[in-house]
C-alpha positions in Angstrom: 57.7 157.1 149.3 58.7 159.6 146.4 56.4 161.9 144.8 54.5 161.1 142.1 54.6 163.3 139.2 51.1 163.7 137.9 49.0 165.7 134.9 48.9 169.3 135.7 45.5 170.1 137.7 45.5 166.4 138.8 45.6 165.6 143.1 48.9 163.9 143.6 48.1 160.1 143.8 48.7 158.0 146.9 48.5 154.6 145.5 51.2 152.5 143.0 50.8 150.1 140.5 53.1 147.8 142.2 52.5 145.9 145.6 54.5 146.2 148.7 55.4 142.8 148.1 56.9 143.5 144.6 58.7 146.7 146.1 60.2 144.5 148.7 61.5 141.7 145.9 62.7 144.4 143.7 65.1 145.8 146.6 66.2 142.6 147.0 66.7 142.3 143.5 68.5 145.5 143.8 70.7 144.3 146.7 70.1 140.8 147.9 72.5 141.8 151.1 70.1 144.6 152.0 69.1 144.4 155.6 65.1 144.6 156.4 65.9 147.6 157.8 67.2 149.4 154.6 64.7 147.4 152.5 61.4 149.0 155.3 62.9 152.4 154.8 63.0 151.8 150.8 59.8 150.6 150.6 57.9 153.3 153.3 56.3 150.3 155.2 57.5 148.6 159.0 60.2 146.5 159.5 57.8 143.7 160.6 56.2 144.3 157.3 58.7 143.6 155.4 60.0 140.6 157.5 56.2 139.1 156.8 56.7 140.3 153.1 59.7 138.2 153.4 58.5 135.0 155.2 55.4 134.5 152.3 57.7 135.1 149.3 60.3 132.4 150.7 57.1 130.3 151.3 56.0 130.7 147.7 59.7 129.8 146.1 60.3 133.7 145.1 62.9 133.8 147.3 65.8 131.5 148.9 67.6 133.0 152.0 71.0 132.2 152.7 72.7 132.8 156.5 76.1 133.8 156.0 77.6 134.9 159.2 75.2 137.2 161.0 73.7 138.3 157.6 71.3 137.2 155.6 71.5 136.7 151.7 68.3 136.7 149.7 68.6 134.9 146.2 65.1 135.6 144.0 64.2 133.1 141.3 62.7 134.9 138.2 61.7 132.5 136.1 58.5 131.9 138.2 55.6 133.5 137.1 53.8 136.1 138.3 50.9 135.4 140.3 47.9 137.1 139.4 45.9 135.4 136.7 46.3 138.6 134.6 50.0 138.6 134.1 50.6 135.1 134.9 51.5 134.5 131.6 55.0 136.4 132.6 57.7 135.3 134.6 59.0 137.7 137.5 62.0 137.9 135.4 60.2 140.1 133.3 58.9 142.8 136.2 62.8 142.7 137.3 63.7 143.9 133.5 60.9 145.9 133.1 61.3 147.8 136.3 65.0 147.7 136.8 66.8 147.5 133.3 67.6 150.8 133.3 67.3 152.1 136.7 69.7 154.1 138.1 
């Protein structure tokens, strides 16, 4: 995980707004041939964890993977909404722009 630059004088936080599980969509967002792997060592949790991550977002319709070969593919629908009553009014679509739109 990268450092997070805080107010002068103030301890260094070691928590994110985001989940693990939106860190793990966003990488495959990022790179929807990414191996779990790549995306564990992104994200600073286990392979396992992310493989879990994985498993419940495919279960909930997020995501659609796709054998092709000895690969995986991972296609993420973002026009769902989000899944928390508080921002449920927004589609994932919008935490994709939001957070990626002008990433690097």
């Amino acid at each position: 995980m990268s450092k997070v630059q805080t107010r002068e004088g103030a301890p260094e936080a070691s928590w994110t707004f985001l989940t693990n599980h939106s860190h793990v969509l966003l990488c495959l967002v990022k790179n929807p041939e990414a191996r779990m792997r790549d995306v564990a060592e992104s994200v600073g949790i286990t392979e396992r964890a992310v493989q879990r991550i994985v498993s419940e977002l495919e279960a909930a319709g997020y995501v659609t993977r796709r054998r092709e070969g000895r690969r995986n593919t991972y296609e993420v629908d973002g026009t769902l909404p989000l899944r928390h009553p508080v921002e449920g009014h927004q589609t994932l679509n919008a935490l994709i722009k939001l957070v990626l739109e002008d990433a690097p």
